[in-house]
N, C-alpha and C positions, 0 to 999 in steps of 0.2 A: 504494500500500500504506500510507504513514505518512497518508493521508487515511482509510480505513478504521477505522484505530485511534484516530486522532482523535475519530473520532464514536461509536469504541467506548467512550472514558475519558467524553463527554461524556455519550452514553447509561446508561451505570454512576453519575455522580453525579447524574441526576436519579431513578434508581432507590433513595430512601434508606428500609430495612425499619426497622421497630422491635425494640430488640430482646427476647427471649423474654422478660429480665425485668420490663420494660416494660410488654409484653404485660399479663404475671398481674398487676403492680401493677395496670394498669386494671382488668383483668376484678376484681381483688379487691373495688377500691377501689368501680367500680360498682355490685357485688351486695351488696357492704354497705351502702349507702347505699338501696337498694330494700329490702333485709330491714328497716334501719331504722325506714322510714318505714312498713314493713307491721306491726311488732312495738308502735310508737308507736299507729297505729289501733287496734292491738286493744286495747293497753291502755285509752288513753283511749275510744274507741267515740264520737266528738263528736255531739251530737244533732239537727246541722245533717244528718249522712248517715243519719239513720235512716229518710229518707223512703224510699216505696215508688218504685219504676222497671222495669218490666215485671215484675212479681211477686217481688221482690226487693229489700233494701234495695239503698241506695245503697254501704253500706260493704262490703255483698259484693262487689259489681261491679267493687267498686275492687280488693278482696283478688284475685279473679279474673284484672282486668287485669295487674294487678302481676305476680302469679304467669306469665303468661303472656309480659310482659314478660323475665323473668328467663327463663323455659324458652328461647325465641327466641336472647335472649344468650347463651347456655351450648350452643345449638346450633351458632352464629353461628360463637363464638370458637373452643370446643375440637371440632366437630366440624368445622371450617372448613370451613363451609358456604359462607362470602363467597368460598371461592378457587374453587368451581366453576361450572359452567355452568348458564346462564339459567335451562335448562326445568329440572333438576336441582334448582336453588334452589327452583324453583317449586313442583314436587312434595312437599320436603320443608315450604316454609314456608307455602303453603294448609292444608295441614290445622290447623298448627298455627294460626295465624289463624286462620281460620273456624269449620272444625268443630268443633273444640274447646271454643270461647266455644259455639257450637250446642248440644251437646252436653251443656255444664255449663248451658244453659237448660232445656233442657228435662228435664234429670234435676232440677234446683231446681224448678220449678214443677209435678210431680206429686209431688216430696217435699211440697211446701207439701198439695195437694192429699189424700194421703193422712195427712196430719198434721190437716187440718180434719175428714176422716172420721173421725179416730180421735178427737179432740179433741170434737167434738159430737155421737159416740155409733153407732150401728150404722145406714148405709144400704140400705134392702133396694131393689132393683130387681124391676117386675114386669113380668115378661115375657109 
């Protein structure tokens, strides 16, 4: 019996949680530091990301990933996603990786697309 509890105390200090306030310091401290550096892009716009990258600049793609960055974390932490199981993790965070970024493609490239119609005048199709 005093061998079970032994390995019970031993078990319990390699179990060491963070705690909650700890917790929101990070999550604070990280999604400020990402809003930072998305609020800094927009303001400045550097002319180094103006280039095109599958029909989008550069500095979208970046707003994008960032943004998606931060959604992931805030799913991550406060809907504690990390505490549950594999396939569960898995269902929640493919969409948001993939489809998502998919999703913001192909809604950006027929904006551009009906932006060039409107921009250079009325296309008629003949059928």
């Amino acid at each position: 019996m005093a061998h079970d509890t032994e390995n019970l105390a031993i078990f319990r200090g390699l179990l060491k949680f963070k705690s909650n306030v700890q917790k929101i310091w990070g999550v604070l401290i990280f999604l400020s530091i990402v809003t930072t550096v998305e609020v800094i892009l927009g303001i400045v716009k550097p002319q180094s990301l103006m280039g095109m990258f599958l029909g989008m600049k550069i500095l979208n793609w970046i707003f994008i990933i960032l943004t998606i960055v931060k959604a992931y974390y805030i799913a991550w932490d406060f809907m504690h996603i990390r505490d549950e199981k594999g396939s569960f993790k898995g269902s929640i965070v493919f969409p948001l990786v993939f489809l998502i970024p998919f999703l913001s493609w192909i809604l950006l490239v027929e904006a551009d697309y009906i932006f060039e119609v409107m921009r250079t005048g009325f296309v008629s199709w003949n059928f």
